[in-house]
C-alpha positions as CSV (number, residue, x, y, z in Angstrom):
1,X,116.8,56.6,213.3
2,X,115.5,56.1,209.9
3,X,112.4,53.3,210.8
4,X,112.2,52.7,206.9
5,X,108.8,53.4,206.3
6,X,108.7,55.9,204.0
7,X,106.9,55.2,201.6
8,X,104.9,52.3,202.9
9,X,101.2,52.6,204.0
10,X,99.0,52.2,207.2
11,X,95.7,51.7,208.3
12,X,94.6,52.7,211.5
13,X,91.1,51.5,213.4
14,X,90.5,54.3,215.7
15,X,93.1,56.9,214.4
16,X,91.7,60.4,215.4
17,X,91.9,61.0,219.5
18,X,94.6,59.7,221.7
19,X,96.9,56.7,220.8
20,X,95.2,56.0,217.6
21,X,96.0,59.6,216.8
22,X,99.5,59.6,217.9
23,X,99.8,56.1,215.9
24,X,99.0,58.1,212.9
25,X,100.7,61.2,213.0
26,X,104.4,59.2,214.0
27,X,103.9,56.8,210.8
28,X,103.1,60.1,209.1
29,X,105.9,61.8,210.1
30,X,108.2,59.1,209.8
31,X,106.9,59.2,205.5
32,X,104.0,56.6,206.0
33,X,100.8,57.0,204.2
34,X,97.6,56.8,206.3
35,X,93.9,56.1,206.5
36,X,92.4,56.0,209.5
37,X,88.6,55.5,210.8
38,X,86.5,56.5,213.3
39,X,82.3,57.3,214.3
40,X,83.0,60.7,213.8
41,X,83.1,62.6,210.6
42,X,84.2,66.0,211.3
43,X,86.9,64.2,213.6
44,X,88.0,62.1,210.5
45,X,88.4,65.2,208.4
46,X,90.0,66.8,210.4
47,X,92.2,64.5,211.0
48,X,93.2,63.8,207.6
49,X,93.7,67.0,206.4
50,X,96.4,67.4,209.7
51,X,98.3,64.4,208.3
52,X,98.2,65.3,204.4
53,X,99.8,68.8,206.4
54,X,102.4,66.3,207.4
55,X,103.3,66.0,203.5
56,X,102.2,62.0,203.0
57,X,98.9,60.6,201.2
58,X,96.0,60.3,203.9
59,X,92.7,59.3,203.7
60,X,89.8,58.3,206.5
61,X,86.2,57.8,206.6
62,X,84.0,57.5,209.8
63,X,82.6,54.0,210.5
64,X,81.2,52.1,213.1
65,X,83.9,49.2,214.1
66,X,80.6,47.0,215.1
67,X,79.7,47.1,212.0
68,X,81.7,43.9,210.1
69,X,80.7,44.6,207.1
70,X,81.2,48.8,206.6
71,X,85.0,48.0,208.3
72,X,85.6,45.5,205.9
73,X,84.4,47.5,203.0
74,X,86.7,50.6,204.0
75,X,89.6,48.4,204.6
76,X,89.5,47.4,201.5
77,X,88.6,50.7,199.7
78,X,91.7,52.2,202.4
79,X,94.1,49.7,200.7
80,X,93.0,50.3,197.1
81,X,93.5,54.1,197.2
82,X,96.4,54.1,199.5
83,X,98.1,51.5,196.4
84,X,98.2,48.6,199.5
85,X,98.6,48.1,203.0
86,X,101.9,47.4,204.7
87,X,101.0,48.1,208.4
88,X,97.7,47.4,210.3
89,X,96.8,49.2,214.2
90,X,94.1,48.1,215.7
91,X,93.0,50.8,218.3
92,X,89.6,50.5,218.9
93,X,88.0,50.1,222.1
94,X,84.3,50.1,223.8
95,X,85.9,50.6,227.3
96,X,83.3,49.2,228.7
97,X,84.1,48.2,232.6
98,X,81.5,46.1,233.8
99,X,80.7,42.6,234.5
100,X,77.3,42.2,233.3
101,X,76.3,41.0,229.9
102,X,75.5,44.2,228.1
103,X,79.4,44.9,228.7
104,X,80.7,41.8,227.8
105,X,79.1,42.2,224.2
106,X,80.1,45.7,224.0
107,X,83.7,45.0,224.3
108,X,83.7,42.0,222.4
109,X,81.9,43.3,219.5
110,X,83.9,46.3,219.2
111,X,87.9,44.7,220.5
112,X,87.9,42.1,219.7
113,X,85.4,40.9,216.1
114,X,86.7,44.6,215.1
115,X,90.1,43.4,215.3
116,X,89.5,40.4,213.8
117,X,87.3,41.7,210.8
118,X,90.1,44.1,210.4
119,X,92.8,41.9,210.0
120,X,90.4,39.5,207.8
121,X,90.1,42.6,205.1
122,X,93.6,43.5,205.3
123,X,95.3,39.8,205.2
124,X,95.3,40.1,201.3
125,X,96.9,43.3,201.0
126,X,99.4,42.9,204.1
127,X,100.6,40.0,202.3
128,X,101.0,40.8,199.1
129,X,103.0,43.7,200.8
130,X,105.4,41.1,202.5
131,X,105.7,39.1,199.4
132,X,106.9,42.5,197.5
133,X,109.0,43.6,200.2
134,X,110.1,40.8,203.0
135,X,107.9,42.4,205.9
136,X,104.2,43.5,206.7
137,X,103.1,44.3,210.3
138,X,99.6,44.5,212.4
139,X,99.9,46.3,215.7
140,X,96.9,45.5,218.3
141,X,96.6,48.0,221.3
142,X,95.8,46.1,224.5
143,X,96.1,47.0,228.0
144,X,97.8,45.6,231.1
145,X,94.0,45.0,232.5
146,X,95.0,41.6,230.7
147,X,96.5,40.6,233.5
148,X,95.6,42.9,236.6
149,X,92.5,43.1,238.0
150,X,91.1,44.6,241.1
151,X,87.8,43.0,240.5
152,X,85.4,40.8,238.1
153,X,85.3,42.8,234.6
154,X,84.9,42.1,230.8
155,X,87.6,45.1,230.2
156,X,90.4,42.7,231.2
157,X,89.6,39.4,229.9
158,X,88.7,40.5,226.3
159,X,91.9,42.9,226.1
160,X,93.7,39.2,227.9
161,X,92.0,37.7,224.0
162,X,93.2,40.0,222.3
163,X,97.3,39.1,223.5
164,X,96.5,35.0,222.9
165,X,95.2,35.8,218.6
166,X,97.8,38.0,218.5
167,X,100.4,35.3,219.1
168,X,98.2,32.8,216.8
169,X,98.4,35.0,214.6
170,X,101.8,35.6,214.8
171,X,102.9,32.2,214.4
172,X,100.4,31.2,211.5
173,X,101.8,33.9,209.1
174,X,105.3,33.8,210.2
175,X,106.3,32.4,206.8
176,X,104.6,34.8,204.9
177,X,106.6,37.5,206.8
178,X,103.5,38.9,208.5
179,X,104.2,39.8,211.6
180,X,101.3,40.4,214.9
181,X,102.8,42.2,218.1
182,X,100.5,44.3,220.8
183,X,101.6,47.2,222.8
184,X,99.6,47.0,225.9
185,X,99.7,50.5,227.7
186,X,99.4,51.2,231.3
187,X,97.5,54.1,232.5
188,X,97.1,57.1,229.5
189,X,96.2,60.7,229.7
190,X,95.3,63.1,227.2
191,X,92.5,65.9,227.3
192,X,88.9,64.4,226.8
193,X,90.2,60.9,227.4
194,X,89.3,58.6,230.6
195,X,91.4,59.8,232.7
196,X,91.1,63.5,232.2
197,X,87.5,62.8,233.1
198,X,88.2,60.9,236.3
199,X,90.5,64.0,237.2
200,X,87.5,66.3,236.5
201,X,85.1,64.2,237.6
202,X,86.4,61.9,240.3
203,X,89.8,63.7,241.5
204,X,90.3,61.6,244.8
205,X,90.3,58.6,242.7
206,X,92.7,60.2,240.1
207,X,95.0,60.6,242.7
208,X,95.3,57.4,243.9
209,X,95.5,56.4,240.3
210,X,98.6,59.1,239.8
211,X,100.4,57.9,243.1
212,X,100.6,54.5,242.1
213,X,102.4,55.0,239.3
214,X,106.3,54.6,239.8
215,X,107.4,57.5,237.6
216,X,105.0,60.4,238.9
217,X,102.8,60.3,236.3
218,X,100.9,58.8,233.4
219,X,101.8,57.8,229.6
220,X,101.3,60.5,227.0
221,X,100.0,59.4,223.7
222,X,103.2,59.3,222.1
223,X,104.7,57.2,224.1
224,X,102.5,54.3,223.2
225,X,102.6,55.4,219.9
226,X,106.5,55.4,219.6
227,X,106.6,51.9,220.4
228,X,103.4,50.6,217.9
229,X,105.6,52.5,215.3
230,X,108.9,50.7,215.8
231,X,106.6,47.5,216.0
232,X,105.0,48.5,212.3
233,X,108.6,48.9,211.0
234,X,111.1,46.6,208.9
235,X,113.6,47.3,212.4
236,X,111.2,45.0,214.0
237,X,111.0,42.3,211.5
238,X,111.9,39.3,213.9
239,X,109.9,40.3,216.2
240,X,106.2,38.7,216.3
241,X,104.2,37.6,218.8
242,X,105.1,39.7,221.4
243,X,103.2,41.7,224.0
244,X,105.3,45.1,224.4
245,X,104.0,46.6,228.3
246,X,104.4,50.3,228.2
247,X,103.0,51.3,231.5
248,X,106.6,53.0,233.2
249,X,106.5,50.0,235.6
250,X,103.0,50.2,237.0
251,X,102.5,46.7,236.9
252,X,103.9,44.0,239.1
253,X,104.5,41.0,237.3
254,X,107.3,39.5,235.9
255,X,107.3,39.2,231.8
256,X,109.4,36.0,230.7
């Protein structure tokens, strides 16, 4: 299936390690420029030299998502060199856990005022992108902690935020054809992610976690990432607002 993408350029917030990497390499190999960010440098480079392998134009720099300011800049320095921005990810996240204060600020600083300042510095370019061709996109990563819980945590609530702007959003610049969706993924494994270190560190727990999934096992990277890329392309663009679950029917409740 030809997404229609080719072409067109993305910026992704946290694009070198799991689903932010994923993100970026299936909008690169679907013809999609890239520059992602992360704290990392040697990540970052090597990163972008594996997409610019991928035959598109990438670019990256590392940066600290807390920081409003240095995201803003490299947004906009992302969207000058990459000749605009037609698709926005927001991947970020402090995965903090706990209920305390220090957590609360750690998630919120880093989910969601990242994702805002993110979208704040691309809003120009993403609509200027929709004016010149009838569709920009920005894709926020969530979780189904939004609406599961086991106990009292920031982790849920503040990825729960993140589903309610999207929709604002989605709604506010529905006229200007920029459209806000959010794939919120179920349980995700990959090698030096959480859950690879619960299995090395906490195995009895890891299987419990494993067992309660209904397909036998966890989501691979790329099958987040499939769906944030169909949500960035012009094959999605009458669909805004919505909150995409891609957990292989680990949560209970019923989505109307």
């Amino acid at each position: 299936m030809d997404l229609q993408i080719s072409g067109r350029n993305a910026v992704i917030l946290g694009g070198t390690r799991g689903i932010g990497r994923a993100i970026a390499e299936g909008l690169a190999r679907e013809g999609a420029n890239v520059a992602v960010c992360a704290r990392n440098a040697d990540q970052v480079a090597e990163t972008v030299a594996h997409l610019q392998g991928l035959g598109v134009k990438a670019t990256g720099a590392a940066v600290d998502i807390v920081d409003g300011a240095a995201l803003k800049a490299w947004i906009t320095t992302a969207g000058n060199e990459l000749g605009g921005i037609h698709m926005l990810v927001s991947n970020a996240g402090a995965l903090a856990q706990g209920g305390d204060p220090a957590s609360w600020e750690q998630n919120f600083r880093l989910d969601v005022l990242g994702m805002v300042n993110a979208f704040d510095a691309a809003k120009p370019f993403l609509k200027a992108a929709a004016e010149a061709t009838g569709d920009a996109s920005f894709v926020i990563i969530s979780s189904i902690s939004a609406a599961e819980t086991d106990s009292a945590s920031s982790y849920g609530p503040i990825k729960a935020a993140l589903i309610h702007f999207a929709k604002g959003l989605a709604r506010q610049y529905a006229s200007a054809h920029v459209r806000t969706n959010v794939v919120s993924p179920g349980t995700v494994y990959f090698k030096g992610g959480v859950w690879n270190m619960v299995e090395t560190n906490m195995p009895e727990m890891f299987k419990g976690a494993m067992a309660r999934n209904p397909m036998g096992r966890m989501a691979t990277p790329d099958d987040i990432a499939h769906a944030a890329v169909f949500l960035s392309s012009p094959l999605s663009s009458f669909t805004s607002g919505v909150n995409l679950v891609v957990d292989g029917a680990l949560s209970r409740r019923v989505n109307f």
